[in-house]
Structure formats: structure tokens, C-alpha cells
N, C-alpha and C positions, 0 to 999 in steps of 0.2 A: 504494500500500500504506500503511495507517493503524496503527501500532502504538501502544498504550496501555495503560493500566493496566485493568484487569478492572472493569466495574462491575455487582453483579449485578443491580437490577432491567432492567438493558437486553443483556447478556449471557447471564445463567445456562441459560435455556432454548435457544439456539443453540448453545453449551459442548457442555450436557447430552446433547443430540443427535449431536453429530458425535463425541463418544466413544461413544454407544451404535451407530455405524456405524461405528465404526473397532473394525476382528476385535481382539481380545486384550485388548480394553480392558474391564474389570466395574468400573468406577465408576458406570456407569447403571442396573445392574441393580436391583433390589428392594431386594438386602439393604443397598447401598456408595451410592444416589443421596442420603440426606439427610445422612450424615455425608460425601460427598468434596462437596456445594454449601455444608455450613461450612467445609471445607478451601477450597475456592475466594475465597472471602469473607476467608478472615482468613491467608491463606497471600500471598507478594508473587505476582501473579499479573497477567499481560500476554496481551493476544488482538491477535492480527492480523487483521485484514479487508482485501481486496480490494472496492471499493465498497460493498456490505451483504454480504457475501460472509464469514463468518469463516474462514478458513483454517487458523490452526492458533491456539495457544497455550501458554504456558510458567506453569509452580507453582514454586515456592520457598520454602524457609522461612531465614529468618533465624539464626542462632546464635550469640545474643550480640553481636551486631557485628563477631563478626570473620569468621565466615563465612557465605555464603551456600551452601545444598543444592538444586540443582534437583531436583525430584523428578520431574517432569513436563514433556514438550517434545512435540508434537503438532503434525505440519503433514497437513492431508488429503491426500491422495495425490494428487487431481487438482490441486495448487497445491507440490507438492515439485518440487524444482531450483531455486527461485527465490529461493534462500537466507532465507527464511523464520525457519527455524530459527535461521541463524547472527545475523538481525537480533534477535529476540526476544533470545536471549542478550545481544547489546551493549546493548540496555536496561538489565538489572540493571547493566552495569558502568558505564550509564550513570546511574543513580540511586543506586549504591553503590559507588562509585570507591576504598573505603579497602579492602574485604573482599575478600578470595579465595572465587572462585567456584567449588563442586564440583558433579560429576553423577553421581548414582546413575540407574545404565542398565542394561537390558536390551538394549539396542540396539548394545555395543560399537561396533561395525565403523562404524557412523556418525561416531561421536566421534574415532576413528582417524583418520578419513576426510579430518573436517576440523581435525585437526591436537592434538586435545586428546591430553594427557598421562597416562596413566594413572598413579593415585599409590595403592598398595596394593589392598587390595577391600572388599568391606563385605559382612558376614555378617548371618543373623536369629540373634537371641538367643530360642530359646525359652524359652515360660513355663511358669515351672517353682514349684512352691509350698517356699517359704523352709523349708529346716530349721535346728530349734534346737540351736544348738554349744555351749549349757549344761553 
């Protein structure tokens, strides 16, 4: 197993593919493929390969330095159990050793699973047009 940093002329099209084959995932669709391969490019972003093989992948954004947000953890289904996932994670803390690592999920019960802490929740703020308190 090869974990790295994201590169995209040798990655993006492999990525791109195994989210538009993994169900629940609309980052490949029409509307979400050219803005999430900028989010890939400029987000801290790691892929796992099994020999040419990509398997899964993790997104992150930085916050300042003092935290990091996974926003994204991806292992294909025919390559889950093989703690995949919990590697890609030890990458960031392995390239970011000062920061506290969070994850915004959909996935709860995984996180659970492997021992993460749940610390509050995270809401959508909608968008809403500014009124004037003149």
C-alpha cells in the first residue's frame, strides 16, 4: 500500500472516477466535477493505491494552523477492512503534528467505530440576503 500526497496530472482522472462509482457521492456529476478537481488541487489531499490500484482517498482543509477539517475520506468498498482509512488519517498527523484534527461526516458510526470523539456538531448556515439595521 503507497500513501501520498494527491498529484493531479497523475491522479485527478482515477479520483474523479471512483467517486462517480461510489453511490452518494455528486462530486463527479456535471454541475460539482470542475469546482471539487480545484478543491482537490488546492485542499491537503492524500490517495492510497494498492499497486496502480487507487483505493480510497482523504480532503482537508487547513484552518489557520491550528486546525485541520477532513472533509472527505473515501476507501472503495472492494479495499475496506484494510484500515485504509485509519492510514490516510495518520498522514495528516503525520505532516501536521502541531494541529488538531477534525471530521465533518456523514458516516458517524465509522468514526465511532474507530474510536474518534465526537466534539459538538456542525450545522449549514443558510444564505440568506443581509438586512439593513439602519
Amino acid at each position: 500500500m503507497q500513501i501520498r500526497k494527491y498529484n493531479k496530472l497523475s491522479d485527478e482522472s482515477k479520483l474523479m472516477k471512483m467517486i462517480e462509482d461510489e453511490e452518494g457521492w455528486d462530486y463527479a456529476n456535471e454541475t460539482l466535477a470542475e469546482k471539487y478537481k480545484v478543491a482537490l488541487a488546492t485542499s491537503i489531499t492524500y490517495v492510497a493505491f494498492h499497486e496502480d490500484v487507487l483505493c480510497g482517498f482523504s480532503r482537508s482543509l487547513n484552518d489557520f494552523g491550528a486546525y485541520i477539517y477532513v472533509c472527505d475520506l473515501l476507501v472503495m468498498s472492494a479495499c475496506r477492512g484494510r484500515d485504509i482509512g485509519r492510514k490516510l488519517m495518520e498522514c495528516i498527523y503525520q505532516d501536521y503534528p502541531d494541529q488538531v484534527v477534525y471530521v465533518m461526516s456523514d458516516v458517524d458510526g465509522y468514526y465511532e467505530n474507530v474510536g474518534y470523539k465526537r466534539i459538538g456538531s456542525i450545522f449549514e448556515v443558510p444564505c440568506q440576503k443581509l438586512v439593513s439595521h439602519d
